[in-house]
C-alpha positions in Angstrom: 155.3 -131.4 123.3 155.2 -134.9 125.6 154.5 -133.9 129.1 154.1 -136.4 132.1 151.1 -137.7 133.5 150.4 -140.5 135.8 147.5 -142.0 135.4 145.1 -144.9 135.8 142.0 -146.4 134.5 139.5 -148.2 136.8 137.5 -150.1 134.4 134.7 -153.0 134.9 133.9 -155.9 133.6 129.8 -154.6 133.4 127.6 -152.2 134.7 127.3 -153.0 138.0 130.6 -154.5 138.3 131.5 -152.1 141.3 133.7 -149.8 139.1 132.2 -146.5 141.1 132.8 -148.0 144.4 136.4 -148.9 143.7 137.4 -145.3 142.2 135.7 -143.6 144.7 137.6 -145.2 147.3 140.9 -145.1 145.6 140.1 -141.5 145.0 139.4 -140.7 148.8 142.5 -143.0 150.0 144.8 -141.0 147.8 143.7 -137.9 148.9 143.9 -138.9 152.6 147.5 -138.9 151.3 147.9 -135.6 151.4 148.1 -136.6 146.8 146.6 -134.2 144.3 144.1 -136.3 142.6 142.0 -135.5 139.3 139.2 -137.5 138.5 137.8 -138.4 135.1 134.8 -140.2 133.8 134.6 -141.7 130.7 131.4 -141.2 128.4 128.4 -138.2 129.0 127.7 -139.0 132.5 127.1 -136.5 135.0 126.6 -138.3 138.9 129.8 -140.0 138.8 131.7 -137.0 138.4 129.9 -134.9 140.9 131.0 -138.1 143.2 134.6 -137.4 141.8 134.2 -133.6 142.7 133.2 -134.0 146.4 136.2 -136.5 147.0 139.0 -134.8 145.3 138.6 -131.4 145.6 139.2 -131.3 141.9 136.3 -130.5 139.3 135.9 -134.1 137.7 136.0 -134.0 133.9 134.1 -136.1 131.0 136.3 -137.8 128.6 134.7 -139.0 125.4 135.6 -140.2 122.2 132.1 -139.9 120.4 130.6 -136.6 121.4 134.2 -134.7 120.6 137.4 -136.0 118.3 140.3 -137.9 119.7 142.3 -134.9 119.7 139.8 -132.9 121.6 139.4 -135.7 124.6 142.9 -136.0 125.0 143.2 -132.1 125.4 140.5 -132.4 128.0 143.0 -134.8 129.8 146.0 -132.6 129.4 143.8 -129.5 130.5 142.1 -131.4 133.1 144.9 -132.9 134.7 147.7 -130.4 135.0 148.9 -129.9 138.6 147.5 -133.2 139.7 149.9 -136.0 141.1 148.1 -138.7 140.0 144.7 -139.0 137.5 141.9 -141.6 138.1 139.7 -142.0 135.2 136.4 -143.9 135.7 135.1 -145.9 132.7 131.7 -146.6 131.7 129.3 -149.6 131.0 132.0 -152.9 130.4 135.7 -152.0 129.7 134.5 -152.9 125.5 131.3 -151.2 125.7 130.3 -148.2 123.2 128.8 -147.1 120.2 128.3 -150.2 119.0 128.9 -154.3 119.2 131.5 -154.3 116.2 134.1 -152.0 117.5 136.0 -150.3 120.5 134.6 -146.4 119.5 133.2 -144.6 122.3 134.3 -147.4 124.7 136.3 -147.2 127.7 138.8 -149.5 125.8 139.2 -147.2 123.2 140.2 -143.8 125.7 142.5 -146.5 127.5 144.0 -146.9 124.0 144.2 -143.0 123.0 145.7 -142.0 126.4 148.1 -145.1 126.5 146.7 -145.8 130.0 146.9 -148.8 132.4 143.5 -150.5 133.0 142.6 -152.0 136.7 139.8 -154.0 135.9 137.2 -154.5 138.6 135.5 -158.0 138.3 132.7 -159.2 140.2 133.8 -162.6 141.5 130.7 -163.9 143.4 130.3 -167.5 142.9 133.6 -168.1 141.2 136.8 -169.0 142.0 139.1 -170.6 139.0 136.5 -169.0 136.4 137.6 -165.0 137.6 140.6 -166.2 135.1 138.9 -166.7 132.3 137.0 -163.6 132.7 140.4 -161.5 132.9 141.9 -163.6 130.2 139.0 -162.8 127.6 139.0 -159.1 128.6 143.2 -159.3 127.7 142.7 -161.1 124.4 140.0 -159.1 122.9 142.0 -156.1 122.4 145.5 -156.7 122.9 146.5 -152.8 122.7 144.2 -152.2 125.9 146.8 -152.9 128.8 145.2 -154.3 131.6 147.7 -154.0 134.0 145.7 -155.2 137.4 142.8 -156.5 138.7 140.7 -155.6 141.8 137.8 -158.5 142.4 134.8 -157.5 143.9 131.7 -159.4 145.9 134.5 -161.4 147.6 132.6 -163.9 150.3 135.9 -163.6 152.3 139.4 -163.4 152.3 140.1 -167.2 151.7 137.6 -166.8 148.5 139.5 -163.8 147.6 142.8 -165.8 148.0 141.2 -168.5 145.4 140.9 -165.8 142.9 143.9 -164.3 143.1 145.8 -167.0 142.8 144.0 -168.3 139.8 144.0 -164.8 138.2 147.9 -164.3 138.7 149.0 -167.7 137.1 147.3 -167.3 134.3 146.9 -164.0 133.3 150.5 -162.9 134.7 149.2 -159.6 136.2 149.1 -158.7 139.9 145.5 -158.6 141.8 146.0 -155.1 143.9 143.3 -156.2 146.0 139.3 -156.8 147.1 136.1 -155.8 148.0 133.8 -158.4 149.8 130.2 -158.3 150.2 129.5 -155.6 152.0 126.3 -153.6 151.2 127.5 -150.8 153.6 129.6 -149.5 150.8 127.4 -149.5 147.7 127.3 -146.7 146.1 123.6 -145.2 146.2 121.1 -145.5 143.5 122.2 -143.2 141.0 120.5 -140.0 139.8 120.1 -136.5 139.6 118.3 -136.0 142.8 121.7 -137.5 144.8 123.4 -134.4 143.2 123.0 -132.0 145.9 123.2 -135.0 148.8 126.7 -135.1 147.6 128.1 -131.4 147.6 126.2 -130.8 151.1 128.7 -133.6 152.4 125.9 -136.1 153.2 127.8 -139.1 151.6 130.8 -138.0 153.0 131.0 -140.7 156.0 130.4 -143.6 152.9 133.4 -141.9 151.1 135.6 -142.4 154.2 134.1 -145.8 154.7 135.3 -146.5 151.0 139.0 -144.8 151.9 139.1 -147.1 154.7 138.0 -150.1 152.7 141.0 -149.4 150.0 143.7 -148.7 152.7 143.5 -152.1 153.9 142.2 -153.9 151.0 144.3 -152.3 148.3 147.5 -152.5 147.6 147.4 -148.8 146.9 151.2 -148.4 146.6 151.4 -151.1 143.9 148.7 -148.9 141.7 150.7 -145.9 142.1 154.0 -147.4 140.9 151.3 -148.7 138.2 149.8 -145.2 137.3 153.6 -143.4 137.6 154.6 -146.2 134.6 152.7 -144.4 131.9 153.9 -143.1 129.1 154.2 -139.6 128.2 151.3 -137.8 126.7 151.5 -135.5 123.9 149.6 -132.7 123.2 147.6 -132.8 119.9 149.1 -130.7 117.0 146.3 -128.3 116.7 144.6 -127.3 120.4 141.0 -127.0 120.4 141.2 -124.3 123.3 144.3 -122.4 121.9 143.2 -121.4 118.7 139.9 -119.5 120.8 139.8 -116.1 120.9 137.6 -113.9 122.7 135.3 -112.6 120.0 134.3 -109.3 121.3 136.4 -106.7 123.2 133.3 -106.0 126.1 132.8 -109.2 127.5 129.2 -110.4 127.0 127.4 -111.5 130.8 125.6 -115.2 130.5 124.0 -116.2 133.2 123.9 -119.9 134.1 121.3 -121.5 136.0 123.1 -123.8 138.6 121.2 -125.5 141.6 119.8 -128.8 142.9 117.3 -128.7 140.1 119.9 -127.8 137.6 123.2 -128.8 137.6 124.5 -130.8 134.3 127.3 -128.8 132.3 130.1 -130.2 130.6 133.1 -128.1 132.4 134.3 -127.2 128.6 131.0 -125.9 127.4 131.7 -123.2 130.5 135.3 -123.1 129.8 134.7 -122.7 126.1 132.4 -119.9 126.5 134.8 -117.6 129.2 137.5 -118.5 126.4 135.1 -116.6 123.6 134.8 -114.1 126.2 131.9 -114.5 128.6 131.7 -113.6 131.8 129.9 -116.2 133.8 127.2 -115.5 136.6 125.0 -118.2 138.3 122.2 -117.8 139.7 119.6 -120.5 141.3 115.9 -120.3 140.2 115.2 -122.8 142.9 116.3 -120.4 145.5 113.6 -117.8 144.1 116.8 -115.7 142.0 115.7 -114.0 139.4 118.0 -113.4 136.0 120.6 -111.4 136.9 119.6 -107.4 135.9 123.1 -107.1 133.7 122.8 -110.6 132.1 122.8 -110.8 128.2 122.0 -114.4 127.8 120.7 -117.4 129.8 121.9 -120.6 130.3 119.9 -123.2 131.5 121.6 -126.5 132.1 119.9 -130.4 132.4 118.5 -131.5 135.4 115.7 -132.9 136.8 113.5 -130.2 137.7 110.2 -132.4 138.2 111.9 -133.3 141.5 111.5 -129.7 142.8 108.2 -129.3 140.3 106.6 -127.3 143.3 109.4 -125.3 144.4 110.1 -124.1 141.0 106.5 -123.5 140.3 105.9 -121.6 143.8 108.5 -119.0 142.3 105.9 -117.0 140.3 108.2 -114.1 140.0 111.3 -115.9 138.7 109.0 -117.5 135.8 107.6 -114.2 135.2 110.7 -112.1 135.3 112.2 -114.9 133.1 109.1 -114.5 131.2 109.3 -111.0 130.1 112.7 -110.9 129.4 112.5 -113.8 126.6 109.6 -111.6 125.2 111.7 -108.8 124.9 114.5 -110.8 123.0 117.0 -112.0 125.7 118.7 -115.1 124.5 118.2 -117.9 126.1 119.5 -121.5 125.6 118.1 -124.4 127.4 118.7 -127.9 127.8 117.2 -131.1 128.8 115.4 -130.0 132.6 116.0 -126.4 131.6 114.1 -127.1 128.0 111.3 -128.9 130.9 111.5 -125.7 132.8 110.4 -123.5 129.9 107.3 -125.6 129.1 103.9 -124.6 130.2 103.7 -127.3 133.2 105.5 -130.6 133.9 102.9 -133.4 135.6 105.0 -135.4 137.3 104.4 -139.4 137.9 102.1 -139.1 140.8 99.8 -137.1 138.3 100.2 -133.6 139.9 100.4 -130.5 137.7 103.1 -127.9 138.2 103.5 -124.2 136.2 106.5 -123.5 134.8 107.9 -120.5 133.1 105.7 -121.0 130.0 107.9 -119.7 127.4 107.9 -123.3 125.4 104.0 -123.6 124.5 103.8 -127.1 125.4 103.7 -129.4 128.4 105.9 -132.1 129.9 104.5 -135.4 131.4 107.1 -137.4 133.2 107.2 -141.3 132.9 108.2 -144.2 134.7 110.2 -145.9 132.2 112.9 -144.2 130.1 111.9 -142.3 127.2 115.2 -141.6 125.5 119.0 -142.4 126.0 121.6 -142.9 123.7 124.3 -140.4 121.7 122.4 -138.5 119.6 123.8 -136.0 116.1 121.5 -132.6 115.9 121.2 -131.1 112.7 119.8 -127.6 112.5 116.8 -127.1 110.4 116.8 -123.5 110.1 118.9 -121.2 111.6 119.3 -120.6 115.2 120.6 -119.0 118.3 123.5 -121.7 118.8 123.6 -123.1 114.6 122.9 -122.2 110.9 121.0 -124.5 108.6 122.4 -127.8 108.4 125.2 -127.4 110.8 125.2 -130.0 113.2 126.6 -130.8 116.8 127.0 -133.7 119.3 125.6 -134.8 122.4 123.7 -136.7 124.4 119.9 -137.3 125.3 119.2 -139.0 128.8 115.7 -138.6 130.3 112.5 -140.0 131.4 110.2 -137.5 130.4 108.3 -136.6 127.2 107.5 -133.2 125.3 103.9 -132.7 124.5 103.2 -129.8 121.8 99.9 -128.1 122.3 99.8 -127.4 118.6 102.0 -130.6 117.0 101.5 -129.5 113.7 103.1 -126.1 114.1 105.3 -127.1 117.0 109.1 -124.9 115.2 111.4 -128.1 115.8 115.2 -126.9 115.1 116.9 -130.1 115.4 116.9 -133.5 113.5 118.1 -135.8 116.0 120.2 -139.5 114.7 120.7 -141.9 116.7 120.9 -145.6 117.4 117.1 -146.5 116.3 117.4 -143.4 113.3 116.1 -140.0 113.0 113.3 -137.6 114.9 112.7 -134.2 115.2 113.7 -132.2 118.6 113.5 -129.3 120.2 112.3 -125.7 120.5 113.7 -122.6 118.4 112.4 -119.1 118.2 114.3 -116.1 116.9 115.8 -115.6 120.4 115.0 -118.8 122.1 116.7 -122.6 121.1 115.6 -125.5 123.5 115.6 -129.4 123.5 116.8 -132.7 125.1 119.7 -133.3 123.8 122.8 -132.1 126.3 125.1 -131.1 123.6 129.2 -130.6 123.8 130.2 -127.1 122.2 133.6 -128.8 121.4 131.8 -131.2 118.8 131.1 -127.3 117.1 133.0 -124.2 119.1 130.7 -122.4 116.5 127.6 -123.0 118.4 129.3 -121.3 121.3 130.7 -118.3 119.7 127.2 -117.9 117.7 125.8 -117.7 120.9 127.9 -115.0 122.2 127.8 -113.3 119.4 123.8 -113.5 119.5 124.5 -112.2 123.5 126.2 -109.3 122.1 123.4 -108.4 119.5 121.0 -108.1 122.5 123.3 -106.1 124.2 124.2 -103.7 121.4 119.8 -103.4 120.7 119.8 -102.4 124.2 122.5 -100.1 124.5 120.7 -98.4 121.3 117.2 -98.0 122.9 119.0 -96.1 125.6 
């Protein structure tokens, strides 16, 4: 079945090329049209799409061909972008980058490719004139099935510099430039990360997203990349549907509550949608806010974040760590990731040196860095069984972080994954009969089976209590 979906690509020459700025204000100017737009980002980020989010209205969705199979990321885009009038999918890194030098996989490129999508590049021209054609033409000739289809310059020094480049760019690469961004350091997008997450849903950027609408309303030739976007092709579905062939698993639906605040706010939309489709009910509930577990829950879910930038706040909340506490003692699944593995630990000292309690569940601490300490795609393999995996089965996903965890008792520490990536293998993580933790943020649709184990462990909690009653 081939359904219609218009649709667009703002790619970027580099990191840094101004990719953000330009689909955020495309994004905005749209909606100021009274349009229905759905954002996308290509590849595990999570900042970008929370900027998507607060613009459109629309919960922005990750689109990756690495973490999940072809098929799967192109039912994310179906899924994702039914209802909306027009789809604007951010990419990631440079419109080649990915997995690797050799090849398109896990690029921007290559999801251009597998949803047949036009590509507006964004190109930063400062300092060039004549030589922004050559840029454009090498991006065309690498990969001729990626269809660049426009070009939006960016760092312009002013409109006669931006009428050099276009010019040059249009004779010889024989595609239209929709328009220009000078130099204006007004509309950069912030410094990105986690702590910006709750600046942008409590509307603080808001006046720098109209700023951006503006900027694309007379920069942009915004009908020009509608008539761009309405051009593509129809989609079609994949033959087998991830999310169709999920049933709920359990006629009483299980109650997992998911930790969702300022200090922890990463999910994949699927790994929620996947669990309601197995069955769950959903409940949130904010540890930051001093909320304890909710009384009826029969799992936990604790998302990433970066909790060591409300370290006091969380640690002032004695009663949430205990209550949180006890209930893991008593066997109440729980299933934490990256700032929610953090927020287990004993303590988390934070760059400045300070010490902060946390729930103390984990029996080792956390001592955040300056410099990076792990990023890249990463491929868990269980070691034993789990609460999410059995022996050997594996699952997908991403590691991003600046912190490191320090076992009190190394040699004992019970490790469930072992972790591949670019620079090879390592172990990871925390696993107890009732309790599975680590860094890696990992997509259930790389393994619906870690999902529906996890209910089904949810479930086995519930029945042991119903029994002691």
């Amino acid at each position: 079945m081939s359904e219609r979906r218009n649709r667009v690509v703002i790619a970027g020459t580099s990191s840094g090329a101004g990719k953000t700025t330009v689909t955020v204000g495309i994004m905005a100017a749209l909606k100021r049209r009274g349009l229905a737009v759905q954002g996308f980002k290509c590849g595990p980020d999570y900042i970008d799409p929370s900027y998507h989010t607060a613009v459109t209205g629309r919960r922005s969705r990750n689109v990756d061909t690495w973490m999940v199979s072809h098929d799967a990321m192109r039912e994310t885009f179906l899924r994702g972008s039914d209802g909306a009038d027009v789809s604007v999918i951010e990419g990631v890194m440079g419109l080649y980058d990915g997995k690797d030098p050799l090849s398109d996989a896990g690029s921007t490129a290559e999801i251009a490719i597998l949803l047949e999508c036009p590509v507006i590049l964004v190109v930063n021209v400062q300092s060039m004139a004549r030589s922004a054609a050559a840029v454009v033409l090498g991006y065309q000739s690498l990969n001729r099935r990626v269809r660049i289809a426009g070009v939006i310059p960016n760092k312009c020094g002013s409109g006669s510099h931006y009428r050099l480049v276009k010019s040059a760019i249009e004779q010889q690469c024989g595609i239209p430039v929709l328009g220009w961004l000078g130099r204006d350091d007004e509309l950069h997008m912030p410094e990105r990360h986690l702590g910006l997450v709750p600046a942008v849903e409590r509307g603080e950027l808001n006046p720098l997203f109209e700023r951006l609408a503006d900027r694309m309303e007379y920069g942009a030739d915004l009908d020009a990349l509608l008539r761009i976007a309405n051009e593509a092709p129809q989609l079609t579905w994949p033959q087998r549907r991830l999310f169709q062939e999920i049933n709920p698993i359990c006629a009483d639906s299980p109650v997992i509550a998911v930790a969702r605040d300022a200090a922890f706010n990463f999910y994949y939309v699927e790994n929620l949608e996947m669990l309601e489709r197995f069955g769950a009910e959903l409940v949130y509930f904010s540890p930051l806010a001093g909320e304890k577990v909710p009384s009826n829950a029969d799992g936990v879910y604790i998302g990433g974040g970066f909790p060591e930038e409300f370290a006091a706040e969380l640690a002032a909340n004695e009663a949430v760590k205990e209550d949180l506490r006890r209930r893991a003692l008593a066997g109440l699944p729980v299933f934490a990731e990256c700032g929610g593995y953090m927020y287990l630990a004993r303590a988390i000292t934070d760059r400045a040196g300070n010490q902060f309690e946390m729930a103390g569940i984990i029996p080792a601490n956390v001592t955040v860095r300056h410099k990076l300490s792990a990023l890249g795609y990463r491929e868990a393999k269980a070691l034993r069984d789990c609460l999410l995996l059995r022996e050997g089965e594996t699952v997908r996903g991403h590691e991003f972080h600046y912190s490191v965890m320090e076992p009190l008792d190394g040699g004992s520490f019970p490790y469930i994954y072992e972790t591949a990536g670019l620079r090879g293998t390592k172990p990871d993580g925390y696993s107890s009969s009732n309790i599975m933790a680590g860094y890696i943020h990992i997509h259930f649709s790389s393994n619906p089976n870690a999902a529906k184990r996890f209910l089904a462990k949810c479930m086995e909690y519930r029945k042991g209590l119903e029994y002691q009653s």
